[in-house]
C-alpha positions as CSV (number, residue, x, y, z in Angstrom):
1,X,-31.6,-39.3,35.6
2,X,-33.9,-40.7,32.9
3,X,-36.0,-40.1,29.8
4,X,-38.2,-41.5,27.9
5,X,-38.6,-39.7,24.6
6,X,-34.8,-39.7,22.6
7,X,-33.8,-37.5,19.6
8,X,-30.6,-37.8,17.7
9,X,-30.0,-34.1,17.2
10,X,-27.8,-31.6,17.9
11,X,-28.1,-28.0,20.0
12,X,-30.2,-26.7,17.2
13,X,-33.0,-29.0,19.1
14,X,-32.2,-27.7,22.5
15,X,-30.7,-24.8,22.6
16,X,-33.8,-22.2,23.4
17,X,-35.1,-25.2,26.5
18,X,-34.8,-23.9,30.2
19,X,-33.1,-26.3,32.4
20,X,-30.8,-28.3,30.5
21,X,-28.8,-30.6,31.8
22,X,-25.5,-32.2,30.3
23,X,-25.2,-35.9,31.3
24,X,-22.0,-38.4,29.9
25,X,-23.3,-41.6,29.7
26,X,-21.3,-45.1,29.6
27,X,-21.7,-47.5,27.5
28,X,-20.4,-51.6,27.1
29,X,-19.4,-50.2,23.6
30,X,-17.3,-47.2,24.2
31,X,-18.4,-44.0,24.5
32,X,-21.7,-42.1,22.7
33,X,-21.0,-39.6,20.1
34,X,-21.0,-36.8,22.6
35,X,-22.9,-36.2,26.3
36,X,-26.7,-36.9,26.1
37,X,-28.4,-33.5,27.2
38,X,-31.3,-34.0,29.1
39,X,-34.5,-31.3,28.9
40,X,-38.5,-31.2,29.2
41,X,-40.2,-30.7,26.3
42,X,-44.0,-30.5,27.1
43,X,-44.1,-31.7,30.4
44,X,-42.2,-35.1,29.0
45,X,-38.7,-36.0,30.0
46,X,-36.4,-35.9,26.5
47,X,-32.7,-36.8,25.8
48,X,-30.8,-35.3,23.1
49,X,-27.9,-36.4,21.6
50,X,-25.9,-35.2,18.6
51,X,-25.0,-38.5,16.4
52,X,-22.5,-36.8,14.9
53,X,-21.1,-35.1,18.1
54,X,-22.3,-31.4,19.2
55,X,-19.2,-30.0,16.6
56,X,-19.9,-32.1,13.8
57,X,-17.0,-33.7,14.1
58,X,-17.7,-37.3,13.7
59,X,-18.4,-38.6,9.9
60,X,-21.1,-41.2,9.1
61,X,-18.9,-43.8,8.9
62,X,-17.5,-43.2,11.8
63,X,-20.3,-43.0,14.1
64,X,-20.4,-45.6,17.5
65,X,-24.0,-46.4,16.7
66,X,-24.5,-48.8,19.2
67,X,-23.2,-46.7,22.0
68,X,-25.3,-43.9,21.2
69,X,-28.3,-46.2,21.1
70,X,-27.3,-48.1,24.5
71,X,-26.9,-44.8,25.8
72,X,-30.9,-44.1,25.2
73,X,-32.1,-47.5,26.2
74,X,-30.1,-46.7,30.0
75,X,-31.8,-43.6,30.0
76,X,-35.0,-45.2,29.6
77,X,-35.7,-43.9,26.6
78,X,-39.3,-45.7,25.1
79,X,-39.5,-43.6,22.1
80,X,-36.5,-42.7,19.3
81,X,-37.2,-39.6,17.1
82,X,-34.7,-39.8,14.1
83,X,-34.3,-36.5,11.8
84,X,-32.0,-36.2,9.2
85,X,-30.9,-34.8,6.1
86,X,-31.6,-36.8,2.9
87,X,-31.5,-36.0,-1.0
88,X,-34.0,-36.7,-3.0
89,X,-34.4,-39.2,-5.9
90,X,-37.7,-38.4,-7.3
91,X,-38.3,-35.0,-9.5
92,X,-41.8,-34.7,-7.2
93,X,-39.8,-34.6,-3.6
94,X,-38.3,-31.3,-3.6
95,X,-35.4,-29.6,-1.3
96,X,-37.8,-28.4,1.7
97,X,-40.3,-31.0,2.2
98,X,-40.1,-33.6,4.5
99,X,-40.2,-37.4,4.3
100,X,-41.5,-39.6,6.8
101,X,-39.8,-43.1,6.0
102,X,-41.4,-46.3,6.4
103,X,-38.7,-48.5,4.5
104,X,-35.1,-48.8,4.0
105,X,-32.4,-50.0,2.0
106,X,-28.8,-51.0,3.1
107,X,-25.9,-50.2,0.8
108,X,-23.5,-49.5,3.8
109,X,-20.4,-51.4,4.0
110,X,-18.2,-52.5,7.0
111,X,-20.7,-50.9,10.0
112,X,-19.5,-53.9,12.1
113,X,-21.0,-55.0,14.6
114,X,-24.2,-53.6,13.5
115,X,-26.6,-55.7,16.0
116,X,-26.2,-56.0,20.0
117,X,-27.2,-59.8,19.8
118,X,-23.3,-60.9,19.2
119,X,-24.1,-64.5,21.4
120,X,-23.9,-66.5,22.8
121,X,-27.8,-66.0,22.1
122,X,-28.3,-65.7,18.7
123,X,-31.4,-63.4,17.6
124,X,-32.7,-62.6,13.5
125,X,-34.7,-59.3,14.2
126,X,-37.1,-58.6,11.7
127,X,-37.1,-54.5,9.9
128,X,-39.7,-55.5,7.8
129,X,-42.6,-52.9,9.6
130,X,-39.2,-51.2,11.8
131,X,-40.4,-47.4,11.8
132,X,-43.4,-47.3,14.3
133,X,-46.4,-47.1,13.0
134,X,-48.0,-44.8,16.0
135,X,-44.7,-42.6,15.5
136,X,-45.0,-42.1,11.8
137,X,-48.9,-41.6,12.2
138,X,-48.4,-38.4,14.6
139,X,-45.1,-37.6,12.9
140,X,-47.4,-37.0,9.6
141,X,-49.7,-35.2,11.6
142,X,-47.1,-32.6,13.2
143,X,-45.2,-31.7,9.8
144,X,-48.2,-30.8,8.0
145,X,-49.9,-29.2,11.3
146,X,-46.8,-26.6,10.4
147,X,-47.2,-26.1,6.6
148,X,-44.8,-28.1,6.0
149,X,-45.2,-30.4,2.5
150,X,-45.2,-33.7,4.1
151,X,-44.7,-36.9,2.1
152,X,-46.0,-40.0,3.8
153,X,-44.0,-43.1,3.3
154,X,-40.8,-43.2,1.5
155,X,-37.8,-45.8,1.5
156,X,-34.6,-44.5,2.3
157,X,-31.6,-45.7,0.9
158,X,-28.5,-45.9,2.9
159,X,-24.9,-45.3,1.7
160,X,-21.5,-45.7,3.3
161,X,-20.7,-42.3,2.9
162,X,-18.4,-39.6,3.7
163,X,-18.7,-39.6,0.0
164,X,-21.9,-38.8,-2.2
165,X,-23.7,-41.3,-5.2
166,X,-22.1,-41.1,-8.7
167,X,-24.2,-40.4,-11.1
168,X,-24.8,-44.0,-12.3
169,X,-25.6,-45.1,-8.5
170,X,-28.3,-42.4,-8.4
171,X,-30.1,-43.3,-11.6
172,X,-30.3,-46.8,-10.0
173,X,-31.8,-45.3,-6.6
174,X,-34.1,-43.9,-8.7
175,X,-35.2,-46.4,-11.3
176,X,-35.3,-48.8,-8.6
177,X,-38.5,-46.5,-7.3
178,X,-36.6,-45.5,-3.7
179,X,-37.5,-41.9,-2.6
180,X,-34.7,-40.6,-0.5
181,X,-30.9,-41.1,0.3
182,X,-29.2,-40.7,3.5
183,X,-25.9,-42.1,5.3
184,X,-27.0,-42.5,9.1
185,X,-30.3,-44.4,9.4
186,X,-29.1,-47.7,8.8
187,X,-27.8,-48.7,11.6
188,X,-29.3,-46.4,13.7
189,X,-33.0,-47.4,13.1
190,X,-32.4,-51.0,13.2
191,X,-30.2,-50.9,16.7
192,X,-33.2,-49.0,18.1
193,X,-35.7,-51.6,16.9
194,X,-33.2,-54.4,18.1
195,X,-33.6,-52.7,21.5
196,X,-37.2,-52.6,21.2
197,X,-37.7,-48.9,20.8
198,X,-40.4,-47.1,18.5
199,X,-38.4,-45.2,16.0
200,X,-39.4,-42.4,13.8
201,X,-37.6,-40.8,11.2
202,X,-38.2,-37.8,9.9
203,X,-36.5,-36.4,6.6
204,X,-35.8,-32.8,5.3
205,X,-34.7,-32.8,2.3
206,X,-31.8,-30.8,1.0
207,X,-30.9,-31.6,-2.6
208,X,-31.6,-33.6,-5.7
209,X,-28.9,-36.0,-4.7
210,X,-26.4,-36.3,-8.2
211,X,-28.8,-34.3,-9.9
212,X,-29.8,-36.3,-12.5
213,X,-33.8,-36.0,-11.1
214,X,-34.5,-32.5,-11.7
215,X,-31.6,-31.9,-14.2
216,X,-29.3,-30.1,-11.6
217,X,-25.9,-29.5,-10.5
218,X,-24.7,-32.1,-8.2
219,X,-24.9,-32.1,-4.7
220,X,-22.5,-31.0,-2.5
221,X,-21.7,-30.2,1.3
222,X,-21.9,-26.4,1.1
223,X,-25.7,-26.9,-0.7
224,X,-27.1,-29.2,2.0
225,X,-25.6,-26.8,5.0
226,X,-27.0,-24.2,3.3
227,X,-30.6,-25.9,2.7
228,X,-30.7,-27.3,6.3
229,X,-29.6,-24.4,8.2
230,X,-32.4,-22.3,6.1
231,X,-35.0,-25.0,7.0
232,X,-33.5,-26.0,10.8
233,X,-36.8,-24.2,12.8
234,X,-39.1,-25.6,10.7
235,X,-37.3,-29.1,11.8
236,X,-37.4,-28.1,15.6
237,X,-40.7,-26.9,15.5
238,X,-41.9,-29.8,14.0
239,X,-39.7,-32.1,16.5
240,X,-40.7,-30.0,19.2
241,X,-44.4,-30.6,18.2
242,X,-44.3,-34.1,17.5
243,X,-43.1,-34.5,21.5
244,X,-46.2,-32.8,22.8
245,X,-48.2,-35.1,20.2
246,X,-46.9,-38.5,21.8
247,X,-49.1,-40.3,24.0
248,X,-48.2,-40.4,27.9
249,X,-48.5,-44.1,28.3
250,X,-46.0,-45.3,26.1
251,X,-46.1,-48.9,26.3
252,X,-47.7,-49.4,23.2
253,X,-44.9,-48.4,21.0
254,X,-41.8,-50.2,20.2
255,X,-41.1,-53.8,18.9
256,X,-40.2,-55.1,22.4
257,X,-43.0,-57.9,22.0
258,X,-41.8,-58.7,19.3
259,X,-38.6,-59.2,20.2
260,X,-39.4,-62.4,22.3
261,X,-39.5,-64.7,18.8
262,X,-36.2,-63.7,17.3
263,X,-34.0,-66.5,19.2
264,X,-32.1,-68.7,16.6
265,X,-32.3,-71.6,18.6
266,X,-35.9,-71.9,18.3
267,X,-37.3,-71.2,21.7
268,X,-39.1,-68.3,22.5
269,X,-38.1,-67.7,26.1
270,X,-35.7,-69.6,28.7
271,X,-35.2,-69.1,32.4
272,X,-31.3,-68.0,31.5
273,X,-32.2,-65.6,28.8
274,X,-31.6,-62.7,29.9
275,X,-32.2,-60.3,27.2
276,X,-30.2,-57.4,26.4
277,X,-33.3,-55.0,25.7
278,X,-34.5,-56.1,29.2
């Protein structure tokens, strides 16, 4: 069984597809967050899997990353779609309109290993252009397609998590000109792009992070459930419609190319490199 368009979401993305089939996948890193379900969407093959397992069960923190990205790349997944829930640190992104990132920032901790290239070839993969351009471009086009407020660009900032930003931290976020938080896209993003998938995320936000923005109460769990679970169809729909958007040759997207210049030891290709993304 195969696919070649991935979404990390849960049953709110599947749950009304006919023919949907649950497949457990194994990994060299343990296992994914939960079984990868396997649907069409648009007369294109799509695998969805929940990254923090179908129950919710599994915090940020907490999450196998690389397992649940393996677990695309042996399905043959080409393209990753990436939505989440993300506060907001500017007063002009409001809870309800969507982000589509082309930046982030990493203020995790401890999400080791966070690369697949652990030797004994050594790679430095470049995130400096890691959201697909092609993605984003028809991402943009599906959220406003729906009425959906859609901001173009945005840098997401990544936190350790379970917990939220204190106050000070979100004045920084902000001053510092970032437009979103969030506690799952880093690694996430990056593992796709170190496998040489095109990534897209996709933000709803849910909150005014610490509430410092918009003069607000803080954020807290029961606000963003709330938010999300009032705004989860407009996320499908627009998921859903960004599937039947993609092109059907997708060859184009992804970093895979790119990938052939990251060796540490300064050659670009040998006969005994057998890449991982390969």
């Amino acid at each position: 069984m195969t696919a070649e368009i991935g979404v990390f979401g849960g049953s709110g993305f599947y749950s009304l597809l006919e023919n949907v089939t649950e497949v457990k996948v194994d990994t060299p890193y343990g296992p994914p967050s939960d079984s990868v379900m396997l649907a069409e969407v648009a007369g294109r093959k799509v695998a969805f899997l929940p990254r923090h397992g179908r129950n919710h069960t599994i915090p940020p923190h907490k999450i196998n990353y690389r397992a649940n990205v393996w677990a695309m790349h042996k399905l043959g997944v080409r393209a990753i779609i990436s939505p989440c829930a993300v506060g907001s640190l500017q007063r002009h992104i409001e809870p309800g309109h969507f982000v589509v990132a082309d930046q982030f920032v990493d203020r995790t901790n401890g999400r080791v290993p966070d690369t697949f290239y652990d030797g004994p070839i050594t790679a430095h993969v470049s995130p400096a252009d890691m959201y697909d351009k092609t993605l984003r471009a028809l991402a943009v086009e599906a959220i406003k397609a729906n009425g959906i407020v859609c901001h173009d660009g945005g840098t997401v900032v990544v936190i350790q998590g379970p917990r939220f930003s204190t106050k000070a931290e979100s004045i920084w976020f902000t001053q510092m000109g970032w437009q979103i938080i969030n506690m799952t896209q880093y690694p996430e993003a990056y593992l796709c792009h170190e496998m040489g998938m095109g990534v897209v995320n996709i933000s709803l936000v849910t909150d005014f992070d610490s509430g410092v923005v918009a003069d607000t109460e803080a954020v807290t769990a029961h606000n963003v459930l709330e938010v999300f679970k009032s705004n989860a169809e407009k996320a499908r729909t627009v998921v859903l419609d960004l599937i039947s958007r993609l092109p059907q040759d997708l060859s184009g997207i992804g970093s895979k190319e790119t990938l052939q210049y990251t060796r540490g030891d300064g050659h670009a290709s040998s006969p005994f490199d057998i890449r991982i993304f390969e």
